[in-house]
C-alpha positions in Angstrom: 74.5 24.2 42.7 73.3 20.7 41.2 76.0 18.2 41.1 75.9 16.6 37.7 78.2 13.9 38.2 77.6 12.2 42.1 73.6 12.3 41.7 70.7 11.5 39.9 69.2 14.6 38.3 65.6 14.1 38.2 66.3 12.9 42.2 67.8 16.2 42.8 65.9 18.3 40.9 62.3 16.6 42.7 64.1 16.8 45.5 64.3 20.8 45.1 60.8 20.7 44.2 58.8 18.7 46.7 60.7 21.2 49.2 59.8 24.3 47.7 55.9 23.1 47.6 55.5 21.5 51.1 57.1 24.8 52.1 54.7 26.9 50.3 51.7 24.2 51.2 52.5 25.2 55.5 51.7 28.8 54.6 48.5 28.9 53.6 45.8 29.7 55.9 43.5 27.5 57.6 40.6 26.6 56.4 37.9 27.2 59.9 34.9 25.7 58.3 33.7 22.7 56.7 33.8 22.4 53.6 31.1 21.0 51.3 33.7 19.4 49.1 34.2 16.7 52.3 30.8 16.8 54.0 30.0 13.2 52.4 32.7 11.7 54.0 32.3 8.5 56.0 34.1 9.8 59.3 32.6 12.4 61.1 35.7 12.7 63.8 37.8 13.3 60.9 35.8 16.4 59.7 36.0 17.5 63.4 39.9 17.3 63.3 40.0 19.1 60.1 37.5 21.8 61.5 39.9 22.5 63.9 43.1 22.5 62.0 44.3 19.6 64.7 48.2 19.1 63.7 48.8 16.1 61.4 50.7 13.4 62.7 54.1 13.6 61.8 55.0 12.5 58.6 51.3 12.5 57.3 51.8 15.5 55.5 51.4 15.8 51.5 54.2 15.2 50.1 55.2 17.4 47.2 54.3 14.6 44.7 50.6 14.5 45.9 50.6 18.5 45.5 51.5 18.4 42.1 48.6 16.0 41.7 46.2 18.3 43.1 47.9 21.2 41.0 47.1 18.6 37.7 43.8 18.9 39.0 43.2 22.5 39.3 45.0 22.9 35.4 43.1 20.0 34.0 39.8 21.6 35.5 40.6 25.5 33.8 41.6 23.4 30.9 37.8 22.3 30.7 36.3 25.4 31.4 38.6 26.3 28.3 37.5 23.5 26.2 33.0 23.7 27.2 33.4 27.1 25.9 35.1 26.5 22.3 32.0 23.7 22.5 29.9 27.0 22.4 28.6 26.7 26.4 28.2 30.5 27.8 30.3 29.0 31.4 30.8 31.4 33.9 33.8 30.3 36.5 33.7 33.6 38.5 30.8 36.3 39.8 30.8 40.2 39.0 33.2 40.1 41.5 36.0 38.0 40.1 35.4 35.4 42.6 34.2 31.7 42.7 30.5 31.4 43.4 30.0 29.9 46.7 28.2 29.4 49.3 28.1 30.1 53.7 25.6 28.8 56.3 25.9 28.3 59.9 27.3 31.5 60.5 30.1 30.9 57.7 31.2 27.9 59.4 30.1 25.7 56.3 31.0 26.8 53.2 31.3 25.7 49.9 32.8 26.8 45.9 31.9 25.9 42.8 33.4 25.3 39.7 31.1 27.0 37.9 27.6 28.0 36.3 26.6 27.3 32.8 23.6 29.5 31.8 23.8 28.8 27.6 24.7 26.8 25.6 24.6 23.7 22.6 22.5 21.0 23.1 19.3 19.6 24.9 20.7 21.2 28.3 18.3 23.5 30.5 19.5 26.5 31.9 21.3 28.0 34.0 22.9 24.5 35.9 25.7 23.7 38.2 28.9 22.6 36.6 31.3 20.8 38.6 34.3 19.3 37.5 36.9 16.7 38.2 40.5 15.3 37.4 40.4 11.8 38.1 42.5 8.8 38.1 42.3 5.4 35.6 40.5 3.8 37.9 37.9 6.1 39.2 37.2 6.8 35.5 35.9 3.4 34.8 33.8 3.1 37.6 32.3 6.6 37.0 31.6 5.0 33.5 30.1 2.0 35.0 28.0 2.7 38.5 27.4 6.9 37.7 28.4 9.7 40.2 26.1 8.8 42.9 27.3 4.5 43.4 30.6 5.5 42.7 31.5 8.5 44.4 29.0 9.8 47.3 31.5 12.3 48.4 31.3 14.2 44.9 27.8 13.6 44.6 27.0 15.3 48.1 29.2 18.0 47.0 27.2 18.5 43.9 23.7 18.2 45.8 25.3 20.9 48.4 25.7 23.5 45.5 22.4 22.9 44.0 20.8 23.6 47.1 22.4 26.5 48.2 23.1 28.2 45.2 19.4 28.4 43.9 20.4 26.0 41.2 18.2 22.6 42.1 15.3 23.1 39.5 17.6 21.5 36.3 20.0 18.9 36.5 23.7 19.9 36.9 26.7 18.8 34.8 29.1 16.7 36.1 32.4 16.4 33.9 35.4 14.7 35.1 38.6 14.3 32.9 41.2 11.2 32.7 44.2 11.8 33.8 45.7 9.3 32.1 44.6 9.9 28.6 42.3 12.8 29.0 39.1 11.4 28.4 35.9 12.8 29.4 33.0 12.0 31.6 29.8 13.9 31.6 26.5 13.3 33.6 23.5 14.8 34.0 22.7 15.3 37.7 19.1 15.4 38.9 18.7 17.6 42.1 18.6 14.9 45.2 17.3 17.1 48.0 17.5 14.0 50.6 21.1 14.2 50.0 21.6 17.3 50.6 19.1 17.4 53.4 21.4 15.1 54.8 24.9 16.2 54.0 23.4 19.6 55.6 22.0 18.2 58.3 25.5 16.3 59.3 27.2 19.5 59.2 25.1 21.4 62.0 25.4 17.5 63.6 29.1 18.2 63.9 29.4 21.9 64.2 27.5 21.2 67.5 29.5 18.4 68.8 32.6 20.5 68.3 31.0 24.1 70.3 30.8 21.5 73.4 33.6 19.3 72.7 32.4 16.2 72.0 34.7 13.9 70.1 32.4 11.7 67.9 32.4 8.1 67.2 35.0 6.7 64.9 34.0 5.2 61.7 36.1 1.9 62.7 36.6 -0.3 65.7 40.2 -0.7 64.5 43.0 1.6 63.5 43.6 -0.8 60.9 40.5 0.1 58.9 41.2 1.9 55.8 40.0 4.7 56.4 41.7 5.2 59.1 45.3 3.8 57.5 45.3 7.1 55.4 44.0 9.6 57.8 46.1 12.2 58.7 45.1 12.3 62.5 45.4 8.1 62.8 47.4 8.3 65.6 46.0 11.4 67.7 42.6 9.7 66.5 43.5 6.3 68.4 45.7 7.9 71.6 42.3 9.7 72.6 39.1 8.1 74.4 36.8 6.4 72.9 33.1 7.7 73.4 31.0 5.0 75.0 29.0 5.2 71.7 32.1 3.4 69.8 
């Protein structure tokens, strides 16, 4: 029962919430395959650690406040699909099949979703194009706004090259929307097809696929554990108690 009189409520009550969701978050499956969402990621031993579903370091687990971020995200994003559609754009979020329209190379071991395919619609748009959407912050907002997808956020725009590519969609630009969080405004870019990048971003995957079938532990992205990238990784410390290859 909730105690009303010794404790904070909205403590308690978050409380009972973050607990419920890091619960639920420790059932889901593994993922076993890299996903194109991260392939543009500076560190390649990361993506190695996530490959292989290495335990986290303790503590370095999403807290339920960062999952209900992420679940913003996923509402915010079916909230757009929503909204392109009243705007009279024929979106389609799911195959014949009901399911996500995706991608799998290498055997299945890279992989990739989309948010969706737009083949009609208003506008000076060519069809059919990659749609791909995000829920973003103040902050990365205003940089989207001021350098464009590919300057401000290489990770999205290798994801966004990735689906072109493999989904048959590279011959007209895709559209990138990503919503404020803070006051829902919207972004929107046209994205031309950059096959170096995804030449690249493919190209690093079978790069890391075969250092993991013989077990090679690539270089870090940092001399030092205090680089940021490594401050928020997950695997910092079993990162740093392992050997570093002679190419670090």
């Amino acid at each position: 029962m909730l105690d009303f009189i010794t404790h904070d409520l909205s403590e308690h009550v978050s409380e009972l919430i973050d607990t419920a969701m890091e619960r639920e978050a420790t059932l889901l499956p593994p993922r076993a395959y890299l996903g194109a969402s991260s392939l543009g990621e500076d560190c390649a031993r990361r993506l190695q650690f996530q490959y292989f579903n290495a335990p986290k370091d303790p503590g370095r687990h999403f807290p339920g406040r960062v999952l209900r971020v992420f679940a913003r995200g996923h509402r915010v994003e079916a909230w757009m699909v929503d909204w392109l559609r009243l705007a009279g754009f024929d979106l389609r979020d799911r195959n014949d099949q009901g399911e996500q329209f995706g991608f799998a190379a290498a055997g299945g071991r890279v992989r990739g979703h989309a948010d969706g395919i737009i083949v009609a619609g208003p506008g000076n748009f060519r069809y059919p194009m990659l749609w791909e959407c995000k829920c973003v912050g103040v902050k990365t907002f205003r940089e989207l706004k001021k350098k464009r997808l590919a300057a401000s956020r290489p990770v999205y725009a290798a994801q966004v090259a990735l689906y072109q590519a493999y989904l048959g969609l590279h011959e007209h630009p895709a559209l990138f929307t990503a919503v404020c969080a803070d006051d829902m405004s919207i972004y929107t870019e046209r994205v031309l097809f950059d096959r170096g990048l995804a030449q690249r971003a493919s190209d690093r995957a079978v790069h890391i696929l075969r250092a993991c079938d013989v077990g090679e532990l690539l270089p870090r992205i940092s001399t030092t554990p205090t680089h940021q990238t490594c401050r928020y990784c997950p695997w910092q410390e079993r990162c740093w108690s392992l050997p570093s290859p002679t190419t670090d």
